[in-house]
C-alpha positions as CSV (number, residue, x, y, z in Angstrom):
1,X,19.0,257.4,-19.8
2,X,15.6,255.9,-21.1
3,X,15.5,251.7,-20.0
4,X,15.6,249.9,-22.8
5,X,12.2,248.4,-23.5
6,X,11.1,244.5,-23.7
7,X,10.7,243.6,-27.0
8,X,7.1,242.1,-26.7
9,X,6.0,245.5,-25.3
10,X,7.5,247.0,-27.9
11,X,5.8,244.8,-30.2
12,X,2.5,245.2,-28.9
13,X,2.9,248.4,-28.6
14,X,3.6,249.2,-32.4
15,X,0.9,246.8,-33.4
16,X,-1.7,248.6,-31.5
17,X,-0.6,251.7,-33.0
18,X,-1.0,250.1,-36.3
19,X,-4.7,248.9,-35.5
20,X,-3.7,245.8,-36.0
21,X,-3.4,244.1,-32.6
22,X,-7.3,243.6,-32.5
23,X,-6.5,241.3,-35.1
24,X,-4.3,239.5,-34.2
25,X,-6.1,238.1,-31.2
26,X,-8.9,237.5,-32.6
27,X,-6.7,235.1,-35.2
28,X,-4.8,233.8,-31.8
29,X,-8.5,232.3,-30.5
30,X,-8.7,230.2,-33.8
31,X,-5.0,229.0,-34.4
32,X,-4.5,228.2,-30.5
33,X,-8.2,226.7,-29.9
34,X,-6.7,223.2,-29.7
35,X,-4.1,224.6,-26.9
36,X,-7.4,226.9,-25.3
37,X,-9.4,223.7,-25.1
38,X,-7.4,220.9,-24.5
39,X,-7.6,217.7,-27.0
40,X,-10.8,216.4,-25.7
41,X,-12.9,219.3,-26.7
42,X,-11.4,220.3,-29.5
43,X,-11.8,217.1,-31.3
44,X,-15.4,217.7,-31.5
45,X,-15.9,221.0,-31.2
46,X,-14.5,223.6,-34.2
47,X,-14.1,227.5,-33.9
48,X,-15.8,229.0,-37.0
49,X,-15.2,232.7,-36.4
50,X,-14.8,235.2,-34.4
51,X,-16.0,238.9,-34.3
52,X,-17.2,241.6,-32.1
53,X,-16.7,239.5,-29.3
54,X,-19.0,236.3,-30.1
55,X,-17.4,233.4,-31.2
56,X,-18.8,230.9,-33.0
57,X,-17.7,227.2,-32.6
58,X,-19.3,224.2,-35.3
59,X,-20.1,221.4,-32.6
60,X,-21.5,218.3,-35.2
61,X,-22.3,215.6,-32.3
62,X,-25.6,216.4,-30.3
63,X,-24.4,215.4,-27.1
64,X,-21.2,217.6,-28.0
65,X,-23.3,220.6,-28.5
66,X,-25.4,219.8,-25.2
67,X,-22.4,219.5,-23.4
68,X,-20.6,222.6,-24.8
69,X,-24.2,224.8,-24.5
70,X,-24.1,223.6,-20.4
71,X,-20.3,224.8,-20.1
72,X,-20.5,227.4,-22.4
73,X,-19.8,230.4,-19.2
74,X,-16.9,228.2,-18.5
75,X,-15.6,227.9,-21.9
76,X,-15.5,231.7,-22.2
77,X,-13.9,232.5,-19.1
78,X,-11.6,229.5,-19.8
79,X,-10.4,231.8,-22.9
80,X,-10.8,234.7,-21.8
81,X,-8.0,233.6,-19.0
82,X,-5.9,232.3,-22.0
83,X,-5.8,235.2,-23.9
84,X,-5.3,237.7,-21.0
85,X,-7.9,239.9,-21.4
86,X,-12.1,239.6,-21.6
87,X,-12.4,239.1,-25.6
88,X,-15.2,236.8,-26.0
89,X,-18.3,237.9,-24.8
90,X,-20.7,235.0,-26.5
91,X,-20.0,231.7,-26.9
92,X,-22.6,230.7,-30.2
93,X,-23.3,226.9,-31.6
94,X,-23.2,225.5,-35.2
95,X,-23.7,222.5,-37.0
């Protein structure tokens, strides 16, 4: 007899096989970013969108965006370890 299987792999499973997990971690960077970030960042910086891999963060303060373009290796690897898995590749500024 078969194990039974966890219900979050099962999950993931059938949303891959929908084409729809992609998605949904792409939507997880931008509803979590506060949780990625901590308060302190995420109080002046903003994520904007995210697609193939590069997101883009709005960052109105200069010394904000100084800051964040100096740590921006960080930053990615910091969500990369969040969401499991290498899914931002670029880290781009905005006003």
């Amino acid at each position: 007899m078969k194990e039974p299987e966890k219900i979050g792999g099962f999950l993931k499973s059938m949303l891959i096989d929908l084409g729809i997990w992609d998605q949904l971690k792409d939507t997880q960077i931008i509803t979590e970013w506060e949780k990625i970030v901590g308060n302190s960042i995420s109080e002046f910086v903003k994520p904007v969108r995210f697609e193939n891999g590069e997101l883009w963060v709005a960052v109105e303060d200069a010394s904000w965006r100084n800051e964040i373009f100096n740590m921006r290796d960080a930053l990615i690897n910091k969500i990369n370890d969040f969401m499991g898995e290498k899914i931002v590749k670029k880290l781009w500024l905005a006003k």
